[in-house]
PAPADREN-203571 format. One record per residue (C-alpha): residue in three letters; x, y, z negated. Coordinates in pm, 1 decimal. Layout:
<sites>
<site r="ALA" X="X" Y="Y" Z="Z"/>
...
</sites>
This chain:
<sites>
<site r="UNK" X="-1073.1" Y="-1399.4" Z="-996.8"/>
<site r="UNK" X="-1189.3" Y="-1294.8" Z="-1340.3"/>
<site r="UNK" X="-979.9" Y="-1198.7" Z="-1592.3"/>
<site r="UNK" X="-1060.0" Y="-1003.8" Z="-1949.7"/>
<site r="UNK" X="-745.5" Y="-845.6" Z="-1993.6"/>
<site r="UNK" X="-473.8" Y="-632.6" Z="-1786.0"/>
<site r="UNK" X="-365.9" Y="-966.6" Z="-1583.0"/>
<site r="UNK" X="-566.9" Y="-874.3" Z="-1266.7"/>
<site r="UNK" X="-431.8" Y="-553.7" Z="-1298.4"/>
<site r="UNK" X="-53.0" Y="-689.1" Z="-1321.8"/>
<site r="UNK" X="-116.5" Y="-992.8" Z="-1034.5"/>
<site r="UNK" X="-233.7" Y="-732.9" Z="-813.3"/>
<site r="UNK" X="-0.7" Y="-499.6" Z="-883.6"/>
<site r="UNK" X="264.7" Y="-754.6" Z="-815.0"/>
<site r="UNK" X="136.8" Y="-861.4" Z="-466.3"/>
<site r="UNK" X="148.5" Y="-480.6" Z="-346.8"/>
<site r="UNK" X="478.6" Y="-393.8" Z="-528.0"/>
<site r="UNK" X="617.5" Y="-746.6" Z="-318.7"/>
<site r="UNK" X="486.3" Y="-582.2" Z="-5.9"/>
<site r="UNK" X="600.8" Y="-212.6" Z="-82.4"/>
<site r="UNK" X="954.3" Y="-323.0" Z="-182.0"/>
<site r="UNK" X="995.7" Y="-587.7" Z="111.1"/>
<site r="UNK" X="886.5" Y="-273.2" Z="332.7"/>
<site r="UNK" X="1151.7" Y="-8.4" Z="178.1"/>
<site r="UNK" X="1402.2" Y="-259.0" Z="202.5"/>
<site r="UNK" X="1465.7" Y="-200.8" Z="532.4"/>
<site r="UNK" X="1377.0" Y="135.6" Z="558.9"/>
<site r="UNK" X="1702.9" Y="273.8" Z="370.3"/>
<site r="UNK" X="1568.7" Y="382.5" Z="107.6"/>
<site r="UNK" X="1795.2" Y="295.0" Z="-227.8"/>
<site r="UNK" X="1631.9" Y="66.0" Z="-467.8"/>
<site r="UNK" X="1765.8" Y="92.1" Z="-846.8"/>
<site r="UNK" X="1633.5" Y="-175.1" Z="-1107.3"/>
<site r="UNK" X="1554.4" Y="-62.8" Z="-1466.2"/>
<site r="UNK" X="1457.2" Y="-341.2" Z="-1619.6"/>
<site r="UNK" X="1149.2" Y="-498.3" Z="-1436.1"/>
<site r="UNK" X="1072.5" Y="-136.5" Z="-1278.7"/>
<site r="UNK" X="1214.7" Y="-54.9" Z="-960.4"/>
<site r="UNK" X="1284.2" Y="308.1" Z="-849.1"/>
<site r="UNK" X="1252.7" Y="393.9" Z="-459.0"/>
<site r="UNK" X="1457.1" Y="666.4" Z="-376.5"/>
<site r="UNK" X="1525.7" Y="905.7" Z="-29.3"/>
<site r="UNK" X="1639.3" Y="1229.3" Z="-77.6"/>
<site r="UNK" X="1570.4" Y="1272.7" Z="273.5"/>
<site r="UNK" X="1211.2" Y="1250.4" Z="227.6"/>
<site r="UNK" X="1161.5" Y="1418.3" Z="-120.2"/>
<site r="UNK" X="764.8" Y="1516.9" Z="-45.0"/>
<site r="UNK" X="709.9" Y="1131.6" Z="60.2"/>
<site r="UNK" X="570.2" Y="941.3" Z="-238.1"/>
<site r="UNK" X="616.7" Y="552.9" Z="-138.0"/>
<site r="UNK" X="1004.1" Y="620.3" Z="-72.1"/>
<site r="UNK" X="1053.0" Y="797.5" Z="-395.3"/>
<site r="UNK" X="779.4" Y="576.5" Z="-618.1"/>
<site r="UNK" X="885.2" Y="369.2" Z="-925.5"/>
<site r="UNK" X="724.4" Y="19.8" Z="-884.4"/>
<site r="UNK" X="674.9" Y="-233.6" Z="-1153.8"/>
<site r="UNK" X="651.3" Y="-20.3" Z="-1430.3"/>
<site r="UNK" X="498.6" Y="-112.1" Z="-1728.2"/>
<site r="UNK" X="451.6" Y="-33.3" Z="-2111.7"/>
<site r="UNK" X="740.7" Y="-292.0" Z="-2211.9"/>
<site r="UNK" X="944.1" Y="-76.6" Z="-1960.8"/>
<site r="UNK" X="874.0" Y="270.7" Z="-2125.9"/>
<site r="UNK" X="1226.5" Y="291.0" Z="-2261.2"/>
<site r="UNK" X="1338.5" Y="320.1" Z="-1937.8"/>
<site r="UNK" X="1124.6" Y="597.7" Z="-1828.4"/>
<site r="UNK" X="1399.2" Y="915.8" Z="-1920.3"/>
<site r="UNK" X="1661.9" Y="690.7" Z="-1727.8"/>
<site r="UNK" X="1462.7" Y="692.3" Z="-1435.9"/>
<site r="UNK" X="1371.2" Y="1052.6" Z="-1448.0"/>
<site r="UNK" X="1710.6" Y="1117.4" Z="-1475.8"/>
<site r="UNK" X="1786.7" Y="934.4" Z="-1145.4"/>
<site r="UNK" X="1562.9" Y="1116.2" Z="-940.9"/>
<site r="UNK" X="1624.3" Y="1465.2" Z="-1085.4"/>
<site r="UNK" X="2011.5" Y="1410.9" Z="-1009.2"/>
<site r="UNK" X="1968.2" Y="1355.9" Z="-669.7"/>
<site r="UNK" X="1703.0" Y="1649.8" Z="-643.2"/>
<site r="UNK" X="1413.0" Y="1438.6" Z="-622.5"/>
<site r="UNK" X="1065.2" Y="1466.3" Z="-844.0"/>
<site r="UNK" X="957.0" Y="1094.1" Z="-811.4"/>
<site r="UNK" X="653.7" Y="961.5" Z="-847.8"/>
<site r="UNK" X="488.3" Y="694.9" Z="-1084.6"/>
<site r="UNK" X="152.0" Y="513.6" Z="-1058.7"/>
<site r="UNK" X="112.9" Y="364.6" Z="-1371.0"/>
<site r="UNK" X="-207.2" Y="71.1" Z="-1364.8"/>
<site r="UNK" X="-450.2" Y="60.9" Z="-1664.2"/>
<site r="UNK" X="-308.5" Y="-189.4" Z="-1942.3"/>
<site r="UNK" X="-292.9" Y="-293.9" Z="-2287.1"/>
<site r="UNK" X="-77.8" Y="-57.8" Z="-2468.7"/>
<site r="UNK" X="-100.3" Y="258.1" Z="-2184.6"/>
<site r="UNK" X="-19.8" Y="529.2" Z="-2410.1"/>
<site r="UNK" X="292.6" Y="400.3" Z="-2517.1"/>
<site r="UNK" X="359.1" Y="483.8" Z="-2116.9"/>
<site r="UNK" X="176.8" Y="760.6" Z="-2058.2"/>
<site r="UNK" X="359.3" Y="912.1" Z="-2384.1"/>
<site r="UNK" X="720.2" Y="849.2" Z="-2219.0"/>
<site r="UNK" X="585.7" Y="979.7" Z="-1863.5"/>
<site r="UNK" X="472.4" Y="1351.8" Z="-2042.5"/>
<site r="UNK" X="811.0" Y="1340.3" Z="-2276.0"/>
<site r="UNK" X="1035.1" Y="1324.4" Z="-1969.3"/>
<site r="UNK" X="779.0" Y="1619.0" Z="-1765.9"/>
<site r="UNK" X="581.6" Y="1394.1" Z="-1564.9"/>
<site r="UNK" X="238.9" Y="1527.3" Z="-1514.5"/>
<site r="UNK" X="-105.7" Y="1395.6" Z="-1352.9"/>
<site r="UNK" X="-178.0" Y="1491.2" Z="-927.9"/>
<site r="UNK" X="-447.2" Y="1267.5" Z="-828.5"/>
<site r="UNK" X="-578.3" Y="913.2" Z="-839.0"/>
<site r="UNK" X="-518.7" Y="541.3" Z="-650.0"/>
<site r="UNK" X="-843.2" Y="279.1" Z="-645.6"/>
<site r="UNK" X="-719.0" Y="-67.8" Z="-612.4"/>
<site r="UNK" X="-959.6" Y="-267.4" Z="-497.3"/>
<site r="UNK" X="-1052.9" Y="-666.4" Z="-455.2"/>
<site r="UNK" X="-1307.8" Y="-969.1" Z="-394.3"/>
<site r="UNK" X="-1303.7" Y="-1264.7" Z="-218.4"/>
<site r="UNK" X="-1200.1" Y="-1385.2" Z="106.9"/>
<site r="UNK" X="-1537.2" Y="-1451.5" Z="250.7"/>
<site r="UNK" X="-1571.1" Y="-1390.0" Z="651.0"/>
<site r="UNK" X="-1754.6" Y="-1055.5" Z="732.0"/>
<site r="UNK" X="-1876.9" Y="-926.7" Z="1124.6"/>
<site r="UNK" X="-1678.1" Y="-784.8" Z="1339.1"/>
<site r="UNK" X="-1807.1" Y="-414.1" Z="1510.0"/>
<site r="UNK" X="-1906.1" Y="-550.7" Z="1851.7"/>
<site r="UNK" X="-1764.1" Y="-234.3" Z="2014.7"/>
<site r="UNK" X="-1376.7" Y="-343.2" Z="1830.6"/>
<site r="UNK" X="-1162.6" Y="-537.1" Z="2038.3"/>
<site r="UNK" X="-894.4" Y="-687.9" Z="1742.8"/>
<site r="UNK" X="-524.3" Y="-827.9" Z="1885.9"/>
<site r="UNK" X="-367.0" Y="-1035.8" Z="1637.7"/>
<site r="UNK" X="-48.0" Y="-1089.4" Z="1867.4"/>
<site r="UNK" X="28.6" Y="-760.8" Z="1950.2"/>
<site r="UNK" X="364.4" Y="-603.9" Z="2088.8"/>
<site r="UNK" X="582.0" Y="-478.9" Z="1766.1"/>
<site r="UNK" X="674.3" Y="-149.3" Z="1916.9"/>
<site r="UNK" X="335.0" Y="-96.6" Z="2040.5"/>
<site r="UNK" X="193.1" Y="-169.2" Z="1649.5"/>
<site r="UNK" X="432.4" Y="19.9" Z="1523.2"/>
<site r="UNK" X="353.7" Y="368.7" Z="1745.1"/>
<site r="UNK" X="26.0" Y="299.1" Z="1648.8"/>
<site r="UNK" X="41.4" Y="264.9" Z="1336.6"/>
<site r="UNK" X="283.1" Y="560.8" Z="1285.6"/>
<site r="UNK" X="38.1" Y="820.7" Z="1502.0"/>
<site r="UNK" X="-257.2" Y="718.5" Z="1320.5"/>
<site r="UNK" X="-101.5" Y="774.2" Z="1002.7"/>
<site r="UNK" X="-1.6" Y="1135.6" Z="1163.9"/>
<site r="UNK" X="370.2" Y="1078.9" Z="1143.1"/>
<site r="UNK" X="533.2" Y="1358.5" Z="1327.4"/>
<site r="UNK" X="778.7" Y="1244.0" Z="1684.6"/>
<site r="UNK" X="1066.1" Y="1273.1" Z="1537.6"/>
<site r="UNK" X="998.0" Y="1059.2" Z="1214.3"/>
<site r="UNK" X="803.3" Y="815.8" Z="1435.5"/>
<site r="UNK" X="1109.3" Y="728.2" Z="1642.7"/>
<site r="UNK" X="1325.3" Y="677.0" Z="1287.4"/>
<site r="UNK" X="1057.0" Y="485.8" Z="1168.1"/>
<site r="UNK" X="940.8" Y="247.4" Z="1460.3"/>
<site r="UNK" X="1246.1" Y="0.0" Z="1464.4"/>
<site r="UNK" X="1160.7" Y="-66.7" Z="1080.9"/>
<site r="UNK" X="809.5" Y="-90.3" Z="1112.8"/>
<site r="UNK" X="842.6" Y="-293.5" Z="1446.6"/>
<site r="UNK" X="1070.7" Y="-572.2" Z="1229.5"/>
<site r="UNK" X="740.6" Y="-643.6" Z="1030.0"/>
<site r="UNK" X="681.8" Y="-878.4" Z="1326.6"/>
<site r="UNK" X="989.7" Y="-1101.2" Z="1186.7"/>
<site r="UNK" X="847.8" Y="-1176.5" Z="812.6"/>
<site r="UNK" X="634.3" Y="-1494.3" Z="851.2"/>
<site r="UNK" X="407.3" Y="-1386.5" Z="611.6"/>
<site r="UNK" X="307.4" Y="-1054.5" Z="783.2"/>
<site r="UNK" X="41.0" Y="-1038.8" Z="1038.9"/>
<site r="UNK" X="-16.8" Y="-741.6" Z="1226.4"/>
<site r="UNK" X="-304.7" Y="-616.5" Z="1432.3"/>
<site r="UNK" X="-401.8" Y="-377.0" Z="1655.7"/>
<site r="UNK" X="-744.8" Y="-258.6" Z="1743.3"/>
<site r="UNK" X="-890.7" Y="-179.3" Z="2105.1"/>
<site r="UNK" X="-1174.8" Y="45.2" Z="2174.7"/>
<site r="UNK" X="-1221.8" Y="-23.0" Z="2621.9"/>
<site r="UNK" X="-880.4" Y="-215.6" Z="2632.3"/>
<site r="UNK" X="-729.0" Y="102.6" Z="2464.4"/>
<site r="UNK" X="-510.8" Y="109.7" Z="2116.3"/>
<site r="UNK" X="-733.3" Y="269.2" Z="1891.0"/>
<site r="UNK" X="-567.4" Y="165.6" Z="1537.5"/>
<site r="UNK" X="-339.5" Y="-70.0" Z="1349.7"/>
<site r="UNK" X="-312.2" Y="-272.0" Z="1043.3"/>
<site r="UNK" X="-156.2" Y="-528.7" Z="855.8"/>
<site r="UNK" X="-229.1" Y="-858.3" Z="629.6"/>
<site r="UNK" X="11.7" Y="-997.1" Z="374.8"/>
<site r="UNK" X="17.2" Y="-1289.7" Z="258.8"/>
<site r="UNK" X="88.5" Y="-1371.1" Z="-98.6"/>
<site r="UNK" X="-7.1" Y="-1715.6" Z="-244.6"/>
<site r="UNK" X="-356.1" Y="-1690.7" Z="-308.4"/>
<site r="UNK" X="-388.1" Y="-1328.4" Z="-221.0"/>
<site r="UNK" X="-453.2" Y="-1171.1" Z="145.8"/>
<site r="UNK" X="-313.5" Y="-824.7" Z="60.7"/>
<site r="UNK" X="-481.4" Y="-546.3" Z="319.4"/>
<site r="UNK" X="-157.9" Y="-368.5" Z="308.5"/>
<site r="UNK" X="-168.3" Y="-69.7" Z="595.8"/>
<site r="UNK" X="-385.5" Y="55.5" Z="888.4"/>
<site r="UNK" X="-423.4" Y="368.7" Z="1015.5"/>
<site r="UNK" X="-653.8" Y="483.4" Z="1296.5"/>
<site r="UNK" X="-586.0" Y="746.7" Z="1616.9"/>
<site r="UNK" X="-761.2" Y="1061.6" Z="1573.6"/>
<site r="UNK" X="-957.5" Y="1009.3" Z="1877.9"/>
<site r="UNK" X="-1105.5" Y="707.5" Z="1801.0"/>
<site r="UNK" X="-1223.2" Y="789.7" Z="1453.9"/>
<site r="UNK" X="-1565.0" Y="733.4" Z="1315.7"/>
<site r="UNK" X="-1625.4" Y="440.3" Z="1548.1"/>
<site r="UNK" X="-1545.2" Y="83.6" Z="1330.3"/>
<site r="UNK" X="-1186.2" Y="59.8" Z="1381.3"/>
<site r="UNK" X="-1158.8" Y="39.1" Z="1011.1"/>
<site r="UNK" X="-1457.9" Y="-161.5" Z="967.9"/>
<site r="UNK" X="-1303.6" Y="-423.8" Z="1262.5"/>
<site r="UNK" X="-940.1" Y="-466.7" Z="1086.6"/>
<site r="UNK" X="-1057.0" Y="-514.7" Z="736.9"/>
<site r="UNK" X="-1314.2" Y="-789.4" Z="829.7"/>
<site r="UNK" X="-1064.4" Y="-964.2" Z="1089.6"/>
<site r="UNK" X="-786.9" Y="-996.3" Z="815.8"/>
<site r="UNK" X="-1006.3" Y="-1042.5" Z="545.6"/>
<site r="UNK" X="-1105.4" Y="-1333.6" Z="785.2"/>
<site r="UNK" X="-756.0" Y="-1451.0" Z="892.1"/>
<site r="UNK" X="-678.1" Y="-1466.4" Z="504.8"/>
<site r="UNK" X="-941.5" Y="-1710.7" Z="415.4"/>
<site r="UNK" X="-836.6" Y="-1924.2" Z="720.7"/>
<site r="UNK" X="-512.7" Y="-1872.4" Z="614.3"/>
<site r="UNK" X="-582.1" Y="-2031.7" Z="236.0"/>
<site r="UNK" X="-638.0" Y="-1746.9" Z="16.4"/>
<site r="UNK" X="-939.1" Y="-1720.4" Z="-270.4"/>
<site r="UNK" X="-882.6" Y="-1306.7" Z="-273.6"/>
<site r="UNK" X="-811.6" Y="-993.9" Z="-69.9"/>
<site r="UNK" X="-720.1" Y="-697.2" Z="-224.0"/>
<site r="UNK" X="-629.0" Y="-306.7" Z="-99.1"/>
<site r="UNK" X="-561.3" Y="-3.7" Z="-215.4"/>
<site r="UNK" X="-712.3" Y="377.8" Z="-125.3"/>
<site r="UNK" X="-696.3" Y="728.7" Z="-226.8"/>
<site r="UNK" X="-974.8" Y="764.4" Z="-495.0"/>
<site r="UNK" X="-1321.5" Y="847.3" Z="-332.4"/>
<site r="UNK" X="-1130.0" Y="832.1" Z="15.7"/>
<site r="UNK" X="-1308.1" Y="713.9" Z="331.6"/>
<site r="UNK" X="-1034.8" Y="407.0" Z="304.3"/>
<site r="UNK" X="-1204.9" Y="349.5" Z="-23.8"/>
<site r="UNK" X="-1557.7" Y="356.7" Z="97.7"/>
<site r="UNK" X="-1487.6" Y="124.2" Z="394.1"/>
<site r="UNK" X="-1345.2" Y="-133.9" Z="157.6"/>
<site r="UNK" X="-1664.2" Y="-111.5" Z="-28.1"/>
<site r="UNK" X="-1841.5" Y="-156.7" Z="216.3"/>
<site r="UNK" X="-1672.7" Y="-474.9" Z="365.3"/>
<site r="UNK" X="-1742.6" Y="-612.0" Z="-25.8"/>
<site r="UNK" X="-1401.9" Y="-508.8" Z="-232.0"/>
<site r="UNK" X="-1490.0" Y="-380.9" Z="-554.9"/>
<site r="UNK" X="-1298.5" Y="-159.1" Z="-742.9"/>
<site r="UNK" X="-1038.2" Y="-338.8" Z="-990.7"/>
<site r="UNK" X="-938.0" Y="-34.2" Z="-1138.7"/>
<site r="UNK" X="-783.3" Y="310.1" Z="-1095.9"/>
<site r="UNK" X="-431.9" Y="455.0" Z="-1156.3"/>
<site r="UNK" X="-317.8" Y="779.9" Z="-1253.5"/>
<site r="UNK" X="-61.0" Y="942.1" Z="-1029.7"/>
<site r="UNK" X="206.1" Y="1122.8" Z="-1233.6"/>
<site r="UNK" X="498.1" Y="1303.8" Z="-1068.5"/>
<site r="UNK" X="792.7" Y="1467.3" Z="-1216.0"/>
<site r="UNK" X="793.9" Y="1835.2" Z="-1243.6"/>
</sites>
């Protein structure tokens, strides 16, 4: 995948966006088009960024961007926007600071191809596991409180039902140790979510998922994987070190 302007940034911008939006969709979170942006919102969860993210947004969009603030400050909400490096960016950036928007930190997308890598030998990987059992996994590793976990598991658990979602869990001495998940989008194996428990940190399970879906993606017919990570996070160096390379980084902006 080589490209010499922003269309890697906008193809892989579209294959997490699918995932994101096919997530929140049955999460209950409202989803309000403006134009080709779409604007997550949960006024229950007002410090949560993906359920109160705009996805999709680009320069040809910025017209839009003092509509959308408007919708999230009218329901109490400062939302959050992760604009991706393109052609034209200040036109964007220009609307985001004109409506109060300001920079809080950084996102590293990152990408390569879907060639096999090891597996940690200590790393047991299911690729069939229980959907209730993924999804308390997933949740706890992540640090999602009880009481949010039980909201959350039924809609996490349904990721079992979308043909192309595989999930995984992870085994350290036939215990769950951490989750994760592979979309599928055309070409692109997208290394959507994982999280590890807190007591099995530091020993693969991050290293085991992203090789065995970065595996099941090639068998499954894709030329690329790609992920995303907090900027200079351990998610990011992992990644790296399983051969993604950074595509690029995005600003996060939120609304004052």
């Amino acid at each position: 995948m080589r490209f010499s302007d922003d269309s890697l940034a906008r193809r892989l911008e579209a294959v997490q966006n699918r995932f994101m939006l096919e997530w929140l969709a049955g999460t209950g979170a409202e989803l309000e088009h403006f134009g080709g942006a779409v604007a997550a919102l949960d006024a229950s969860r007002p410090e949560l960024d993906f359920v109160n993210r705009v996805y999709g947004l680009w320069p040809e969009g910025a017209d839009r961007v003092a509509e959308i603030a408007a919708r999230y400050r009218e329901r109490g909400v400062r939302g959050w926007f992760e604009p991706a490096p393109c052609e034209r960016f200040e036109e964007l950036a220009n609307a985001l600071h004109a409506v109060g928007a300001g920079q809080v930190g950084f996102h590293t997308v990152v990408y390569g191809d879907a060639s096999g890598r090891p597996l940690p030998g200590i790393v047991e990987i299911d690729s069939t596991p229980d959907p209730e059992l993924f999804a308390d996994v997933l949740l706890r590793g992540h640090g999602v409180p009880h009481g949010a976990r039980v909201r959350d598991r039924a809609s996490v658990a349904r990721w079992a039902e979308l043909d192309a979602w595989r999930l995984y869990v992870a085994r350290i001495d036939g215990e769950p140790a951490g989750a994760a998940l592979l979309s599928l989008d055309a070409d692109i194996g997208y290394l959507a979510n994982a999280s590890t428990l807190p007591e099995y940190r530091r020993r693969g399970v991050q290293t085991a998922v992203i090789a065995s879906r970065i595996e099941d993606a090639a068998a499954a017919g894709c030329d690329a994987v790609c992920s995303g990570a907090a900027f200079g996070s351990p998610s990011q160096r992992n990644l790296q070190r399983a051969g993604l390379q950074v595509a690029y980084t995005k600003a996060v902006w939120r609304l004052h």
